[in-house]
Structure formats: C-alpha cells, structure tokens
C-alpha positions in Angstrom: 85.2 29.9 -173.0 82.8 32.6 -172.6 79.3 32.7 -174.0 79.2 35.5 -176.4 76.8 38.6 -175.1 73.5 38.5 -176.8 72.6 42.6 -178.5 69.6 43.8 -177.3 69.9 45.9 -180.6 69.5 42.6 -182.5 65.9 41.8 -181.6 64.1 40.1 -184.8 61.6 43.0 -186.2 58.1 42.6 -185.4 56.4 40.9 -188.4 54.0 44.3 -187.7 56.9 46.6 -188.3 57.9 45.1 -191.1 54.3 45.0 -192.5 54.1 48.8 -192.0 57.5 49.6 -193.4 56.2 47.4 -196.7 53.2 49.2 -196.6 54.7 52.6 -196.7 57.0 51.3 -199.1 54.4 50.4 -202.0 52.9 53.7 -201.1 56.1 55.6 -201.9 56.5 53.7 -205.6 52.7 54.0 -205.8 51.9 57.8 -205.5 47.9 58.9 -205.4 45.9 61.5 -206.9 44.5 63.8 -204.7 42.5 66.8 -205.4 43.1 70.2 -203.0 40.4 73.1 -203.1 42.0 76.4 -202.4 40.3 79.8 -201.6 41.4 83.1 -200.3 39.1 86.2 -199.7 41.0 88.4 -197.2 44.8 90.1 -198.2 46.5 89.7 -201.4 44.3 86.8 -202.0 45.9 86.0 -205.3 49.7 85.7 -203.8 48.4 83.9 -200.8 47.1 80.9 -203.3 50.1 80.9 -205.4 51.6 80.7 -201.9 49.4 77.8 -200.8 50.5 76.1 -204.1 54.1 76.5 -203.8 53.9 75.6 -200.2 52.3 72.3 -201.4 54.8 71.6 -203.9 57.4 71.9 -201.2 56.0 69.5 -199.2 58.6 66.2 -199.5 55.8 63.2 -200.8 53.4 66.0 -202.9 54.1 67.1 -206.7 51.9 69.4 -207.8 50.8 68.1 -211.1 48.1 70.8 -212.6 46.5 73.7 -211.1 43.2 75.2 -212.5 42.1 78.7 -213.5 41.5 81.2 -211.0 37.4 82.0 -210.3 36.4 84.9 -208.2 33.1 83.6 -206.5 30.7 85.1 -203.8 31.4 83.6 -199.9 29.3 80.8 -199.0 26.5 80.0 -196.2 27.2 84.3 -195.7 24.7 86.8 -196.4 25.7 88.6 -199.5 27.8 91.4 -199.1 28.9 90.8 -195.9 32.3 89.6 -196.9 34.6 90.2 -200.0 34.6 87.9 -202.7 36.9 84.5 -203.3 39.3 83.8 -205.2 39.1 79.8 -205.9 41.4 77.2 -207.8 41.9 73.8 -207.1 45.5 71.7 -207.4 45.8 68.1 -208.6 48.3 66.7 -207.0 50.0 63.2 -206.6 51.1 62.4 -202.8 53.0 59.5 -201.3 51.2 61.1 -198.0 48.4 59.2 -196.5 45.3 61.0 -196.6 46.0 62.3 -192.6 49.6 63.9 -193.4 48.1 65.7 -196.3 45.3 67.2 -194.2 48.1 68.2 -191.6 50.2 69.8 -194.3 47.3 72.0 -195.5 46.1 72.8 -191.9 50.1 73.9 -192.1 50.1 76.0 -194.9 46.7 77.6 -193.5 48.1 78.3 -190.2 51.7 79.7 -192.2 49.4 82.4 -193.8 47.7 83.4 -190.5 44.5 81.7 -190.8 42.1 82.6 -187.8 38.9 79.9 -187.4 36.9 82.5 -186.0 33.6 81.4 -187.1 32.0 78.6 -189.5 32.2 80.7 -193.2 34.3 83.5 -192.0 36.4 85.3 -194.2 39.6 83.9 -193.9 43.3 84.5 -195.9 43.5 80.6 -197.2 41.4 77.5 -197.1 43.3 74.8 -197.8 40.5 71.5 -198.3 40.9 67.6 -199.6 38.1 67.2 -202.2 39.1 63.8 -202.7 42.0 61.6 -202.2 42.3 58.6 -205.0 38.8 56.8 -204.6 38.8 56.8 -200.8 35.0 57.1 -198.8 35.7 57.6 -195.5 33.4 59.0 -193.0 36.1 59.7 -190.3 35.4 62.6 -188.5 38.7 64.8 -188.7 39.0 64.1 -192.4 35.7 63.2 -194.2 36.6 62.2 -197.9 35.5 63.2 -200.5 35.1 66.3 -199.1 31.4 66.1 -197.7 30.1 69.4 -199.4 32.4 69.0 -202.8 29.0 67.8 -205.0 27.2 71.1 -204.4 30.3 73.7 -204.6 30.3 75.0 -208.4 33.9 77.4 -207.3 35.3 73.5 -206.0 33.3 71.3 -209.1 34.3 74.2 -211.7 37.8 74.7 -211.4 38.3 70.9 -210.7 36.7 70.1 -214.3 39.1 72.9 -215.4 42.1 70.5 -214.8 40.4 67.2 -215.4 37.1 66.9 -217.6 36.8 63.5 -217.2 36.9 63.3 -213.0 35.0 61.8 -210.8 33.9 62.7 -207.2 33.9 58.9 -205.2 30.3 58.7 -204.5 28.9 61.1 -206.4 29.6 60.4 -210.3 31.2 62.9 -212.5 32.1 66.3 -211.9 30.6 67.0 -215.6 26.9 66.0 -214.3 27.2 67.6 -210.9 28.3 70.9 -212.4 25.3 70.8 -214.9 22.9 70.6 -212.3 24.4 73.1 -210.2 25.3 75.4 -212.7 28.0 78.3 -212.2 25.7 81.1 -210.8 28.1 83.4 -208.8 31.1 81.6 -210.2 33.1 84.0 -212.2 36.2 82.7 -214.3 39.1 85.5 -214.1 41.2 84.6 -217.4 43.2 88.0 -215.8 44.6 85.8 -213.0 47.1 82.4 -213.1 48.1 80.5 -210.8 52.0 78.9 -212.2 52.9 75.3 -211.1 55.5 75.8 -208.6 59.0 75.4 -210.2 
C-alpha cells in the first residue's frame, strides 16, 4: 500500500502570516481618519484639485468623507510675487490604507497631473500632503506624521477647521488655538469656488 504523497501546497501558515492577514483584516472593518492637504498654483488649478479629490475617492480603501472650501493663498518660503497664487482645500478622508499606501497614492495622483519636484517651494500643478493620519506621531523619514509644518500653515489649519472645528493636530492641540495664533494673513476664502465630493 502506498504512502500517500505529502502537498507541498499544504504547508501549515506561518503564525506571522496569519498575524499580518488578521492585522490587515481589523484594519479593513476599522477604517482611519486621515486628513489630505491639497494645493495647486500652476494650470487650471481649480480642475486639477477636484481632480486630486476624485482621484482619491477612487482609490479602493479611501472614501472621501468632507472636503473644505477653496482658499486662494500666497506661495510659501517664495519671495512674493515670484509665483502665482494657491489654490488650497483640504479632504477628510477615512482609509483602510496604512499610512505608506496613502502617501504612495497621493505621490500617484501628483505624478498623474505632471508634477515636476524641480525645486523645494516651486510652483507646482498639485501637492498632494498627509497632515495627519488618525493620532499617529511618527518621525519616519519618508512619511513624517502629522505633517511636520501642518501647526504653522493657516491655508492647511484653515481649511482643515473648515471641515472639522473640533480637530486636533497629534502633538500640537487644536486646530482652533493654532489658527488663532497664526491668524489668516494671506489666506483668502473664495466662496466663488467648490470643490464637490466625488460621486
């Protein structure tokens, strides 16, 4: 009587497998909030966000749950005039993504709209930024959260208390107190312009 032939297919899982498959599991029935600064200041600056939001709400693991009014601000870290202005908005969103897949899907969508990293603060068509993901610090080099300049930005801070009055930025305290201090010089609303939810 023959011995019946072991499968290789039928290896027990490695306890770490399963551990990571569980893991992603509890992720998927346990979404997170994440917050997503957009800004465009080069083309049709106000299609390219709507663009950037639809793009996100296309992304399998990301509903887009609010997105704030539309500001026109002046560029940042540039000398005045030297660039045209911003549009900024900022997207609340919930994500079964960990925080890495969500940076890679808005490096994505900035790449899909041609955006060129010529220089620190250059004009670009879309910036796609994590302010904050849940209530995650991290200091991790390719994805520092919260965002590591979110607490002095008024166009980031301003639009985000748009969407959510009550938020905090991890680390910092309420957007409410960190928008009073910074005030909204330079940080024009533009009730003209809105953004939809994508459909």
């Amino acid at each position: 009587m023959n011995q019946p032939q072991t499968d290789p297919t039928m290896q027990p899982v490695p306890a770490s497998v399963v551990e990571t498959v569980d893991a992603a599991d509890t992720t998927l029935s346990n979404p997170k909030l994440a917050v997503v600064a957009l800004g465009s200041n080069l083309g049709n600056r106000m299609e390219t966000l709507q663009g950037a939001v639809d793009a996100l709400g296309d992304t399998p693991g990301v509903r887009v749950k609010a997105v704030s009014p539309v500001y026109e601000t002046e560029p940042w870290g540039v000398e005045p005039g030297s660039q045209p202005s911003y549009l900024n908005a900022v997207a609340v969103v919930k994500t079964t993504l960990p925080p890495s897949s969500l940076l890679e899907r808005g490096q994505a969508i900035e790449e899909a709209f041609d955006r060129v990293r010529e220089e620190r603060w250059g004009p670009r068509t879309i910036d796609v930024d994590i302010v904050a993901y849940a209530d995650v610090v991290s200091d991790d080099p390719v994805l520092t959260l919260p965002h590591p300049r979110a607490h002095q930005r008024a166009f980031v801070l301003a639009p985000w208390h748009d969407v959510d009055p009550a938020a905090e930025l991890p680390g910092h305290g309420p957007v409410t107190a960190l928008l009073a201090a910074l005030g909204t010089a330079g940080v024009t609303p533009r009730p003209d312009l809105e953004l939809r939810l994508p459909e």
